[in-house]
N, C-alpha and C positions, 0 to 999 in steps of 0.2 A: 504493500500500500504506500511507502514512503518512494521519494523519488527523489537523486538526487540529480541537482541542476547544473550540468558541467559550466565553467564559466571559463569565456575565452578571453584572451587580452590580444588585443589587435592593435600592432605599431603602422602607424601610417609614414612613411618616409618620404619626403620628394625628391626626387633625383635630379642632383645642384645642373648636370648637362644636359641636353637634348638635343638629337639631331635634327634638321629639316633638308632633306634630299628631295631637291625638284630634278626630275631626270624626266622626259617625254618617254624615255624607255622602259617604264614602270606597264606601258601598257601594253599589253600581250596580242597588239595589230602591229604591233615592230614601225611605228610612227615615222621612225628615221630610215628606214628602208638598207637597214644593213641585211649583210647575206644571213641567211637561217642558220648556220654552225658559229657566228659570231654573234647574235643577236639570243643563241643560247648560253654564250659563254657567259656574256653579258649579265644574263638573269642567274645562272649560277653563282658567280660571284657576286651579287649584289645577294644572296642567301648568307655564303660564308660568312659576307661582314657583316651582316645585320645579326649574324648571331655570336659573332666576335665582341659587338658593341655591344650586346644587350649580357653576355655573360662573364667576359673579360674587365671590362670597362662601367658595368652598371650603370648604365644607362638608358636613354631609350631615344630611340630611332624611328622618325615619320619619313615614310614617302611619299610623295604628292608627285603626279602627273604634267602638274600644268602650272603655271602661274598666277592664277586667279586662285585655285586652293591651296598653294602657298602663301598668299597672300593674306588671305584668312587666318591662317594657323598662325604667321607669325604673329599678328595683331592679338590671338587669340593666347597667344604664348611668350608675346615681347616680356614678362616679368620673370622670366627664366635666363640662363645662360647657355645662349643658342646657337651651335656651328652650323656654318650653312654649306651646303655640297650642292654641286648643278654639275650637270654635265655640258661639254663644253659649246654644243650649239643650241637654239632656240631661244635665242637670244640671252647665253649666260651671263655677258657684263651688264647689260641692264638689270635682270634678275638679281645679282648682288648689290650693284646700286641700290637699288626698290626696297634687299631686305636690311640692311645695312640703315636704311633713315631710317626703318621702323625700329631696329637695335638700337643705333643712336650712337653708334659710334661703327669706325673702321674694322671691326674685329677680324679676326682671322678667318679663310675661308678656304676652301677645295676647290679646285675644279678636274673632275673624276674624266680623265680624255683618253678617249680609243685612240686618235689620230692625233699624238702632239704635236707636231710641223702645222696643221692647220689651225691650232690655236693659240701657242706661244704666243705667240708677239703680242694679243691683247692680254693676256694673262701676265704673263711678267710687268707689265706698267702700270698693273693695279697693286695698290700699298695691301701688302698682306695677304696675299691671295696667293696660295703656290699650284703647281698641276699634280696630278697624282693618278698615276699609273702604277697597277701591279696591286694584289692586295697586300704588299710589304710595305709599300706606300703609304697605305690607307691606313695600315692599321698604327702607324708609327708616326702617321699627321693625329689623328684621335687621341693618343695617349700621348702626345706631347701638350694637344690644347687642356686636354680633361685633369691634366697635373700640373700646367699655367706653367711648363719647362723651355725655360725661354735657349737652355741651350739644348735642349735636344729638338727644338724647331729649326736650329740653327743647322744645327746637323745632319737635318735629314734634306735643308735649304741646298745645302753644298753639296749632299750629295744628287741632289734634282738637277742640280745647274752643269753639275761635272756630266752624269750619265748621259743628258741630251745634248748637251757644248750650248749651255743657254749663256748668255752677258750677264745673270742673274735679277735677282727679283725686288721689287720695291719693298720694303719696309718703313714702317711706321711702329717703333714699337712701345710708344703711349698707347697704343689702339687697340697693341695684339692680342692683349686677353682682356680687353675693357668691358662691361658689360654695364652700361651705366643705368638700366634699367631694374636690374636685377634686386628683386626684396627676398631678403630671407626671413622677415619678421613681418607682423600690423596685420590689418582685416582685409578679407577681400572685397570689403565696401569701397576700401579706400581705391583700388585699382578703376584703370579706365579704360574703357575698350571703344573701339570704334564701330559705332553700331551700323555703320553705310553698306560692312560687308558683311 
């Protein structure tokens, strides 16, 4: 007749990083019209690291499609500490521009490129923005932003610029791990969102 009431204790944690990966290649009509054995490699690798980043790293990781629902999430998400990744065409310097005024500052950012000769040159002349090819790449740009390791970004800078013979890359680095948004304290009354999108 007696019953006993198991009682749970539930930690709620929020996770200080998140990524935001706008790729057009998220969508499985292969948007960008690569060949079907690279357009697989493609989506297999974007698996490993998504589970690289979410159990290596504790974090968590959004992909969006397209620019308009990126554009949402960050507004929806600017009170966090947010890496941004694009791949390298559909218009990526804008796209980091765009996310970059909702951050509010230059922060650090990826751009994830099949074909580096086709996008180098706008990539390198943007402050804080490196290319990253290979998932040894990727995974050693993330654990350098997510531990704010200003010389193992450096690091991995020289070795981007020696592997492809680049003149190397803008820096800014008041901006590099800036997050000037970011609250780790107060109510969520206080926050503001943009209600237009």
């Amino acid at each position: 007749m007696n019953q006993i009431l198991p009682l749970y204790v539930v930690i709620v944690k929020r996770m200080e990083y998140l990524v935001i990966w706008r790729d057009y290649n998220f969508n499985s009509s292969n948007p960008n019209l690569y060949p079907q054995r690279v357009f697989n490699e493609i989506q297999s690798f974007h698996r490993e690291l998504k589970s690289f980043i979410t159990r290596n790293l504790n974090s968590k990781i959004y992909y969006v499609e397209n620019d308009d629902e990126a554009m949402k999430l960050l507004d929806r998400k600017k009170y966090n500490k947010i890496l941004i990744i694009s791949n390298g065409a559909n218009n990526a310097q804008k796209f980091i521009e765009n996310s970059r005024a909702i951050i509010g500052a230059e922060v650090v950012a990826g751009v994830s490129i099949y074909d580096i000769k086709r996008h180098i040159h706008w990539v390198k002349n943007m402050n804080n923005v490196l290319i990253l090819n290979g998932i040894e790449f990727h995974q050693r740009f993330f654990r350098c932003v997510i531990n704010n390791d200003i010389n193992l970004y450096r690091e991995l800078k020289n070795e981007i610029i020696n592997k492809y013979n680049v003149s190397g890359f803008n820096e800014n680095t008041q901006e590099l791990f800036n997050f000037p948004k970011f609250k780790d304290n107060g109510h969520f009354k206080e926050l503001t969102f943009n209600n237009n999108q």
